[in-house]
Backbone atoms as SQL, in Angstrom:
CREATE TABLE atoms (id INTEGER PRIMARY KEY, chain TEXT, resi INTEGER, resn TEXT, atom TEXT, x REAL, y REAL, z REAL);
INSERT INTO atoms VALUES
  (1, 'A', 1, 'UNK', 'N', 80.779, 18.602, -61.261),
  (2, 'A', 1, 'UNK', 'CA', 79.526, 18.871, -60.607),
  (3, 'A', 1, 'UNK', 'C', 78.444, 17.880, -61.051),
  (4, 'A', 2, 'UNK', 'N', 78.253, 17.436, -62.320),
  (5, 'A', 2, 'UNK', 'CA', 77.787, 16.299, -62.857),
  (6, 'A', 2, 'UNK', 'C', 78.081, 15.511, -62.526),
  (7, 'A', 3, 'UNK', 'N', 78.636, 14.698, -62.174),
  (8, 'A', 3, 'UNK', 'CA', 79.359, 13.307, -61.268),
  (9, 'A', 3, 'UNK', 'C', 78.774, 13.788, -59.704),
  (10, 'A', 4, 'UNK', 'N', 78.838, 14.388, -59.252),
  (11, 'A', 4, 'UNK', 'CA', 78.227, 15.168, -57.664),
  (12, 'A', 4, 'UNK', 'C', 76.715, 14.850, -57.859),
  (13, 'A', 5, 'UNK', 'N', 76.257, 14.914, -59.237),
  (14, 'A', 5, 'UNK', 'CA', 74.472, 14.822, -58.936),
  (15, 'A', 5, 'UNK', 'C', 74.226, 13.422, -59.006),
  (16, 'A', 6, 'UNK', 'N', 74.835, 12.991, -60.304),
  (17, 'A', 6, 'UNK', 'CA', 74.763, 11.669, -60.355),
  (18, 'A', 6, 'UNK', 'C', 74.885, 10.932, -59.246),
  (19, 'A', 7, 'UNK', 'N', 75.904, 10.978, -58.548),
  (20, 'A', 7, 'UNK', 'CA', 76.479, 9.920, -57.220),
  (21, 'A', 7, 'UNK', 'C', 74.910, 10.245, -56.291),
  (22, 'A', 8, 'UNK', 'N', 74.583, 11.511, -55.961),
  (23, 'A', 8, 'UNK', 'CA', 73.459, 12.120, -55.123),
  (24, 'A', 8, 'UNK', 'C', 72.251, 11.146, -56.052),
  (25, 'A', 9, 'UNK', 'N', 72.120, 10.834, -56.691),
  (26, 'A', 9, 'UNK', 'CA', 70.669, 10.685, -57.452),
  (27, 'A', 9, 'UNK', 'C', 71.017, 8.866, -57.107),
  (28, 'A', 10, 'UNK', 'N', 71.629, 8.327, -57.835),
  (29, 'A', 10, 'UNK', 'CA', 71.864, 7.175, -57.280),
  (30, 'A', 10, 'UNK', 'C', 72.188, 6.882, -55.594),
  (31, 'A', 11, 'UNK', 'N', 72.195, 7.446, -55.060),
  (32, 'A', 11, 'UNK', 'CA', 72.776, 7.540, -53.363),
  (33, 'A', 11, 'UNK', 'C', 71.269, 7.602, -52.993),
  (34, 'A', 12, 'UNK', 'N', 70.128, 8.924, -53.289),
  (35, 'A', 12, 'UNK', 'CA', 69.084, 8.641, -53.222),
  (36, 'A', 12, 'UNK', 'C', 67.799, 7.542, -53.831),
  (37, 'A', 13, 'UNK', 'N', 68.228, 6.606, -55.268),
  (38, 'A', 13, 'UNK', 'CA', 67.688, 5.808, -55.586),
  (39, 'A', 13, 'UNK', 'C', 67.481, 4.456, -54.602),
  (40, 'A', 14, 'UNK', 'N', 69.108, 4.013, -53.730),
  (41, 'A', 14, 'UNK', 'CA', 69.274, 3.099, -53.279),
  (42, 'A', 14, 'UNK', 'C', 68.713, 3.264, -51.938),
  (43, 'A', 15, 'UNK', 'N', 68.098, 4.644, -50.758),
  (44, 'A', 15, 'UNK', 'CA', 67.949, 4.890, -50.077),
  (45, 'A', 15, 'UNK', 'C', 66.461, 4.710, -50.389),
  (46, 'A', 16, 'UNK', 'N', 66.076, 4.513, -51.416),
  (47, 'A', 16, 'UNK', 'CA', 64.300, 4.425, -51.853),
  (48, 'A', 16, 'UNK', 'C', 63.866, 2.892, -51.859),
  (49, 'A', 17, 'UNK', 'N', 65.178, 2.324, -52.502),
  (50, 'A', 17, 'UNK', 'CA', 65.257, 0.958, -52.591),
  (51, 'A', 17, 'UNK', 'C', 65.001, 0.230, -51.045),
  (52, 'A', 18, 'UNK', 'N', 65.787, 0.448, -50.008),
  (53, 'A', 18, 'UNK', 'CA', 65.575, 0.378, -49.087),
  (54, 'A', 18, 'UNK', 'C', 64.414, 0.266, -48.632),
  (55, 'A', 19, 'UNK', 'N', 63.664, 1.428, -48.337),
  (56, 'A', 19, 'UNK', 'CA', 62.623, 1.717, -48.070),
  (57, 'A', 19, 'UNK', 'C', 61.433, 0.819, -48.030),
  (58, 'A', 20, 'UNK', 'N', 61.433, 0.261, -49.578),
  (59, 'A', 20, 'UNK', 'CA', 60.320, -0.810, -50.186),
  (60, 'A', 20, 'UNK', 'C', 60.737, -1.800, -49.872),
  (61, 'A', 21, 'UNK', 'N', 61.685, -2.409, -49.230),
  (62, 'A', 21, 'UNK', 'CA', 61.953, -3.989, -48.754),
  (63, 'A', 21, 'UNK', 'C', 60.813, -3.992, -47.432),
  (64, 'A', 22, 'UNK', 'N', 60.336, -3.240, -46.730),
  (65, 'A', 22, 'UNK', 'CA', 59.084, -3.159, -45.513),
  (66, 'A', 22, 'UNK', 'C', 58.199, -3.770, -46.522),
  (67, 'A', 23, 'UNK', 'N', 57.810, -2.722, -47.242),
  (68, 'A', 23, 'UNK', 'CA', 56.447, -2.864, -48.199),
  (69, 'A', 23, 'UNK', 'C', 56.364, -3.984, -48.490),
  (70, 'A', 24, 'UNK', 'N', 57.516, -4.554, -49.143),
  (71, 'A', 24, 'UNK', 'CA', 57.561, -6.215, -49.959),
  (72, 'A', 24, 'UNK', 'C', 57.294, -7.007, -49.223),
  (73, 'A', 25, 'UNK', 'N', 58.274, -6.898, -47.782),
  (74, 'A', 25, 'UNK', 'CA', 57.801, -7.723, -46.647),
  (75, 'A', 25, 'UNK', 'C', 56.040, -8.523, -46.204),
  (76, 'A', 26, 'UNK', 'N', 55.651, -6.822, -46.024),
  (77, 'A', 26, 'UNK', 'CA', 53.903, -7.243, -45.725),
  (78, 'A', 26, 'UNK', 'C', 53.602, -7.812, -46.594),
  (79, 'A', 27, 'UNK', 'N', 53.634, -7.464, -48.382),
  (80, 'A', 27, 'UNK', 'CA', 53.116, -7.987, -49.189),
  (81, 'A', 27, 'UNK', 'C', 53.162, -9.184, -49.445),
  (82, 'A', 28, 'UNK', 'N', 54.366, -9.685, -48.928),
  (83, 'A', 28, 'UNK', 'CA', 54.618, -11.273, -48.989),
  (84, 'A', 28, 'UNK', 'C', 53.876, -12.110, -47.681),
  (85, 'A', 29, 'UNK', 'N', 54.242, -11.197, -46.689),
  (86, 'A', 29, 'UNK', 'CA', 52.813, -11.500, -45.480),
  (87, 'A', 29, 'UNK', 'C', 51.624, -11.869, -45.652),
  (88, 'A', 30, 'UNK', 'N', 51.102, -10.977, -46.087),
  (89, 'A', 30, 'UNK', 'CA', 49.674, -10.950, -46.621),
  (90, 'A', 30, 'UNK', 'C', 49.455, -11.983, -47.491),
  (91, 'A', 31, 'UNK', 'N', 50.205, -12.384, -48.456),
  (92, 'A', 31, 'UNK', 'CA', 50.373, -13.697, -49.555),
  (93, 'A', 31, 'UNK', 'C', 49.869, -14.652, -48.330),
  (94, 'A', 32, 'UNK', 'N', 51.014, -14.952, -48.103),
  (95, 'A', 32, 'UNK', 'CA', 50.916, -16.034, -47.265),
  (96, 'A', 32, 'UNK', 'C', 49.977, -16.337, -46.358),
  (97, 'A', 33, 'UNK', 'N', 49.503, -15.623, -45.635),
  (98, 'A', 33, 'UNK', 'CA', 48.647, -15.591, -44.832),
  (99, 'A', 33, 'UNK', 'C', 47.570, -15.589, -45.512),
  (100, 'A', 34, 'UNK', 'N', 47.544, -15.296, -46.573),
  (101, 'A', 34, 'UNK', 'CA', 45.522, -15.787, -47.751),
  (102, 'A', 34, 'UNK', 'C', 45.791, -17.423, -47.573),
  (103, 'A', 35, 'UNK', 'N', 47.403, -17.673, -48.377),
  (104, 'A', 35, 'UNK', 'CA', 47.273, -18.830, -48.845),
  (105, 'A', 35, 'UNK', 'C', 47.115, -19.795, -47.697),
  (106, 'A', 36, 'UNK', 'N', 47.488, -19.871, -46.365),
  (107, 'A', 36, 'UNK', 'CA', 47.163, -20.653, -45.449),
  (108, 'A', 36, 'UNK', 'C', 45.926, -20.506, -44.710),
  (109, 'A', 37, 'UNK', 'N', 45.419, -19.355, -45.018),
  (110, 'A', 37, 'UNK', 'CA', 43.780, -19.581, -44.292),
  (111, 'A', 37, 'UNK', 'C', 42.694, -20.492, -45.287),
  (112, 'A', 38, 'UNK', 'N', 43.626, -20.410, -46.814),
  (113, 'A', 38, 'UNK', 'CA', 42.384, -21.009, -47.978),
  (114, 'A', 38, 'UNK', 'C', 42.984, -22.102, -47.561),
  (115, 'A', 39, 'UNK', 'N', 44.353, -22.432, -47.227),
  (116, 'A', 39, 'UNK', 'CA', 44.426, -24.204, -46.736),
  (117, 'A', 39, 'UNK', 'C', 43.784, -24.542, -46.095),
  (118, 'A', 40, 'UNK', 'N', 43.575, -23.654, -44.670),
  (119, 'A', 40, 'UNK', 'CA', 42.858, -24.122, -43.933),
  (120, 'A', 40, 'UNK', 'C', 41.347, -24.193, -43.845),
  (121, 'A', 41, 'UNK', 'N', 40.498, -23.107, -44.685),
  (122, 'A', 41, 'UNK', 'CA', 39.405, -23.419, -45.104),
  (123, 'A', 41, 'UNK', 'C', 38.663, -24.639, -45.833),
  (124, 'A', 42, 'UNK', 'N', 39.861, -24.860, -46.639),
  (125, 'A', 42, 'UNK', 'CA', 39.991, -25.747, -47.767),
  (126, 'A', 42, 'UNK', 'C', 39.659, -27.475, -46.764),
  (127, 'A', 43, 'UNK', 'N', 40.165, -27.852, -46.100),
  (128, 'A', 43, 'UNK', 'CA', 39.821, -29.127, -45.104),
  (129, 'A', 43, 'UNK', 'C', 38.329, -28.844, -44.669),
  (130, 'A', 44, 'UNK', 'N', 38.019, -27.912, -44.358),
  (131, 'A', 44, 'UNK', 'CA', 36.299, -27.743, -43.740),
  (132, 'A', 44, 'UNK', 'C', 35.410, -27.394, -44.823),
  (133, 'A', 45, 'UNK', 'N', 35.878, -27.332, -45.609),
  (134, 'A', 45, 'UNK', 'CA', 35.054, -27.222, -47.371),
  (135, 'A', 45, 'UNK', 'C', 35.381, -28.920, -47.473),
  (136, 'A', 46, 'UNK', 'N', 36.171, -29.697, -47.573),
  (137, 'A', 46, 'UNK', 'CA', 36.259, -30.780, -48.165),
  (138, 'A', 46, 'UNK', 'C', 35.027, -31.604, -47.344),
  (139, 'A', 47, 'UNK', 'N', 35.201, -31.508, -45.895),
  (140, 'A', 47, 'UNK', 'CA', 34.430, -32.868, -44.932),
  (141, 'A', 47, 'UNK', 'C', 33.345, -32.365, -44.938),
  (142, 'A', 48, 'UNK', 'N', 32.803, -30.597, -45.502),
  (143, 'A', 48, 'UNK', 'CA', 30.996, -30.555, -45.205),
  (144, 'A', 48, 'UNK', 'C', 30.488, -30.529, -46.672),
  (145, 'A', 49, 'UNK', 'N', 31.143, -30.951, -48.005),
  (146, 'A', 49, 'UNK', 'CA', 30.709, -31.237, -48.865),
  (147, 'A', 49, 'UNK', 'C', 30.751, -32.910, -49.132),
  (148, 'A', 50, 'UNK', 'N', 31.401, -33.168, -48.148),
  (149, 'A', 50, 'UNK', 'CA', 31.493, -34.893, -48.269),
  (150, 'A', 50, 'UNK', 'C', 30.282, -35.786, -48.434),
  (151, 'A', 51, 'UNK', 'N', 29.996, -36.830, -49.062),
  (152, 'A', 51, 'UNK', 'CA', 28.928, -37.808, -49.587),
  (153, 'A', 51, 'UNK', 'C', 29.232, -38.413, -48.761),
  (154, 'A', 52, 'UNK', 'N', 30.272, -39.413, -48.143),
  (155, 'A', 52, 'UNK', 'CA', 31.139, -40.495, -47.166),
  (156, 'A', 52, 'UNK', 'C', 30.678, -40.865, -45.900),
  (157, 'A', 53, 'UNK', 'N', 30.262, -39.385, -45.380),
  (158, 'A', 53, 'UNK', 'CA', 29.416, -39.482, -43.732),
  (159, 'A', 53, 'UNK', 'C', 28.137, -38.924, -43.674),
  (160, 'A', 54, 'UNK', 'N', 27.604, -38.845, -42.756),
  (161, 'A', 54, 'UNK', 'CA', 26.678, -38.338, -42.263),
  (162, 'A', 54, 'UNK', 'C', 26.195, -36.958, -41.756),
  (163, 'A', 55, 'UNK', 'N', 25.337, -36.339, -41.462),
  (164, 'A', 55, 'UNK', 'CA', 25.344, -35.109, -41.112),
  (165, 'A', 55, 'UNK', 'C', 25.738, -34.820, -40.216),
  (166, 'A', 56, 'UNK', 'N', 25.274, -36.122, -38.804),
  (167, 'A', 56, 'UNK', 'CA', 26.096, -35.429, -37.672),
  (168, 'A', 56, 'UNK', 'C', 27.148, -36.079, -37.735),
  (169, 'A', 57, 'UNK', 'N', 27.722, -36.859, -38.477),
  (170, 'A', 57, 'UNK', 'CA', 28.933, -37.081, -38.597),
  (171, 'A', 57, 'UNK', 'C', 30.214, -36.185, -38.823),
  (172, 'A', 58, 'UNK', 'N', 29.386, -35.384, -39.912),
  (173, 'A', 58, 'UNK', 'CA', 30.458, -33.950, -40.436),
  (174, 'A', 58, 'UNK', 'C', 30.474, -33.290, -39.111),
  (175, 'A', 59, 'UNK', 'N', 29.188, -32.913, -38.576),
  (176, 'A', 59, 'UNK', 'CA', 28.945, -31.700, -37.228),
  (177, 'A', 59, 'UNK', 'C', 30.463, -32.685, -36.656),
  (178, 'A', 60, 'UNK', 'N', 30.541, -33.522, -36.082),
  (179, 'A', 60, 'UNK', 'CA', 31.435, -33.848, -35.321),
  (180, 'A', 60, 'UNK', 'C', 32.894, -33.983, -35.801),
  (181, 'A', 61, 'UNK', 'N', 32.934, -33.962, -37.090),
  (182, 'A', 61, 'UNK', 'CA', 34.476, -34.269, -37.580),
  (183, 'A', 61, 'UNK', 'C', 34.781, -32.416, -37.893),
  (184, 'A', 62, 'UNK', 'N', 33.852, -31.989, -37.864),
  (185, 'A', 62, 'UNK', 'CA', 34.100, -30.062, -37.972),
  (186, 'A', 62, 'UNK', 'C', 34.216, -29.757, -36.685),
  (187, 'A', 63, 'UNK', 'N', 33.845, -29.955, -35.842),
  (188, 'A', 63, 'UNK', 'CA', 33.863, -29.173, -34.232),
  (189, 'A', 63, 'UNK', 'C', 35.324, -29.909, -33.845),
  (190, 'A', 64, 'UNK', 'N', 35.899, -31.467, -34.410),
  (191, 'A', 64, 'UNK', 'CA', 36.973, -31.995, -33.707),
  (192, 'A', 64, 'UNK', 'C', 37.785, -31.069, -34.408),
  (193, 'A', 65, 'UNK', 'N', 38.018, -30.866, -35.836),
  (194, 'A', 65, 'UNK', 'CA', 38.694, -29.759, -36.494),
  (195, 'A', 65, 'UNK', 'C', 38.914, -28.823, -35.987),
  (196, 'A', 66, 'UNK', 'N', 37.827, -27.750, -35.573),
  (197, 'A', 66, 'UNK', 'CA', 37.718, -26.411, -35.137),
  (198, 'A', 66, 'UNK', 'C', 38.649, -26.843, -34.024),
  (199, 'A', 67, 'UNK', 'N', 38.626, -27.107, -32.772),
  (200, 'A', 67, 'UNK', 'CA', 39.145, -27.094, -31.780),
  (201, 'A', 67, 'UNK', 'C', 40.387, -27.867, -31.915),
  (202, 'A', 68, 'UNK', 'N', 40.669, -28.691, -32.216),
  (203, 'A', 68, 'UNK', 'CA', 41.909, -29.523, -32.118),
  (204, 'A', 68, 'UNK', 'C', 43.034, -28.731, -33.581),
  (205, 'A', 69, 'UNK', 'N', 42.613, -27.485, -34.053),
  (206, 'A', 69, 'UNK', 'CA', 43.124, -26.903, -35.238),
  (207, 'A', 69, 'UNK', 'C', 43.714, -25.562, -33.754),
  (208, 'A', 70, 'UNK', 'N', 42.918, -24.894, -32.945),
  (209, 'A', 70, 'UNK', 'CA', 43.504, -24.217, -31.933),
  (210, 'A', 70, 'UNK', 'C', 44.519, -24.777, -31.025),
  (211, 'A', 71, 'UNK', 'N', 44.436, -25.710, -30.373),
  (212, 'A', 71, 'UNK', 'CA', 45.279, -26.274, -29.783),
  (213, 'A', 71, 'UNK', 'C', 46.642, -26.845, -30.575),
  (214, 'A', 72, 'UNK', 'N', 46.822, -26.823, -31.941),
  (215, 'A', 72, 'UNK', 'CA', 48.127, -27.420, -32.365),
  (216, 'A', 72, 'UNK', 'C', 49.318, -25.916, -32.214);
């Protein structure tokens, strides 16, 4: 009868196990998806802190960004 609970308790551990591979999923989602929006933030932080151009220079190398970043 001890061997009967055991097998049941492990039978239900691995059925829990299961379960949390969803959870892990999003969580690794969610990772990822920070880390590529800070990439992508990260280029429009670089060209409007830039010394190199001009003001409306940035305005224009940010709006070609913005839009030509939708279309890829």
């Amino acid at each position: 009868m001890k061997t009967l609970g055991n097998l049941l308790v492990i039978f239900l551990v691995i059925i829990g196990m299961l379960a949390l591979i969803p959870l892990a999923a999003i969580g690794v989602s969610i990772v990822f998806s920070i880390f590529y929006l800070a990439i992508w933030f990260l280029s429009f932080w670089i060209i409007a802190t830039s010394d190199e151009t001009t003001d409306f220079e940035k305005i224009a190398w940010l709006l070609a960004m913005f839009c030509l970043s939708w279309f890829a």
